[in-house]
C-alpha positions as CSV (number, residue, x, y, z in Angstrom):
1,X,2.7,-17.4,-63.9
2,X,0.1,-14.9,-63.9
3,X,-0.9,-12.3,-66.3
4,X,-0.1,-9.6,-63.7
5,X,3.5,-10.6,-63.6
6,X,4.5,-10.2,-67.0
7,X,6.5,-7.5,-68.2
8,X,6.2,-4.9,-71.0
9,X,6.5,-6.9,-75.1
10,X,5.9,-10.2,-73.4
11,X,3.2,-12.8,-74.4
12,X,1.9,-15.6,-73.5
13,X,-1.5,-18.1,-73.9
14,X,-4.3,-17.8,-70.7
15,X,-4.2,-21.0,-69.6
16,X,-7.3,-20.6,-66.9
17,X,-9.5,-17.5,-65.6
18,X,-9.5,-18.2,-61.9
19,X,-12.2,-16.1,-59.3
20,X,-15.7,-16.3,-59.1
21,X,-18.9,-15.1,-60.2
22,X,-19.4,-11.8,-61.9
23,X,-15.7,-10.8,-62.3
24,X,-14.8,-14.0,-63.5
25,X,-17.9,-13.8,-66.2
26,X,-16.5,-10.5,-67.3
27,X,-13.3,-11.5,-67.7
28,X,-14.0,-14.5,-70.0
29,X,-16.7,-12.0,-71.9
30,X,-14.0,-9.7,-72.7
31,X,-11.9,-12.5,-74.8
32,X,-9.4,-13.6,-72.0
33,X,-10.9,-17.1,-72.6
34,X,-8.1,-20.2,-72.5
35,X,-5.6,-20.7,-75.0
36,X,-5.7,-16.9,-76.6
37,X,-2.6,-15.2,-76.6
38,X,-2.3,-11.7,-74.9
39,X,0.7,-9.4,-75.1
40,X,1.2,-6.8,-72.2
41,X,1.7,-3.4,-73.9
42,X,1.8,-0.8,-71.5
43,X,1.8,-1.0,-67.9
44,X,1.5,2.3,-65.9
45,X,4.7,4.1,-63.7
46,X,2.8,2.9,-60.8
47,X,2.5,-0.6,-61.8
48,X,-2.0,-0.3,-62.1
49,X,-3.0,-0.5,-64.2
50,X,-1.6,-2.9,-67.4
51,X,-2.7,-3.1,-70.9
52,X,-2.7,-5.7,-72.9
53,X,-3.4,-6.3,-76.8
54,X,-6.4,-9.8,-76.6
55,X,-7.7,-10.1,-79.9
56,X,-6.9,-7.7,-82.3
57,X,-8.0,-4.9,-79.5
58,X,-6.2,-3.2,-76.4
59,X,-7.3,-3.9,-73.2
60,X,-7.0,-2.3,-69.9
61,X,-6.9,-4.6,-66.7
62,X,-6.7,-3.5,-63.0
63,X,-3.2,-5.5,-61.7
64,X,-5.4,-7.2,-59.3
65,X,-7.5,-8.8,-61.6
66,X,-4.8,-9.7,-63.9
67,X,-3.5,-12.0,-61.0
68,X,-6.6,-13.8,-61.5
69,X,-5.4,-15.2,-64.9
70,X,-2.9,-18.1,-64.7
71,X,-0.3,-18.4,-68.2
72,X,2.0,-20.3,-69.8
73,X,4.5,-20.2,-72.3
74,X,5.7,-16.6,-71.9
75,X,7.7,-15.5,-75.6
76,X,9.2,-12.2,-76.7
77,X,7.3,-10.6,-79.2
C-alpha cells in the first residue's frame, strides 16, 4: 500500500521511498526514511494535498508524491 492511499487517523511504517533523483532525495531528507511511522492527519476536500505527522512534526505532501512511498502495517491510531 502506499502512503497516498491511506485514510484520515491511520498509520503505518514506510517501508521504501520509491522515484528518482532529486524528489526522491527530498523525500528521504524530510524524515520519510524506512521503518518510521507516519500518521495521515488531514487530507484536503479535494483529496491534494495530505498531511501527515513524521517525526514529532506535520508534514504536507502533494498526493502524487505520497504514491511514491510503499507501507506496511496500516494500525488505527
Amino acid at each position: 500500500m502506499t502512503l497516498d492511499k491511506l485514510s484520515i487517523g491511520k498509520s503505518a511504517v514506510i517501508k521504501s521511498v520509491n522515484g528518482s533523483g532529486e524528489l526522491r532525495l527530498r523525500l528521504l531528507d524530510m524524515g520519510l526514511i524506512p521503518k518510521t511511522r507516519v500518521t495521515v492527519q488531514k487530507i484536503a476536500p479535494l483529496g491534494d494535498p495530505i498531511e501527515i505527522l513524521v517525526r514529532g512534526y506535520e508534514l504536507t505532501l502533494r498526493k502524487e508524491d505520497a504514491s511514491l512511498i510503499e507501507t506496511d502495517a496500516v494500525t488505527d491510531d
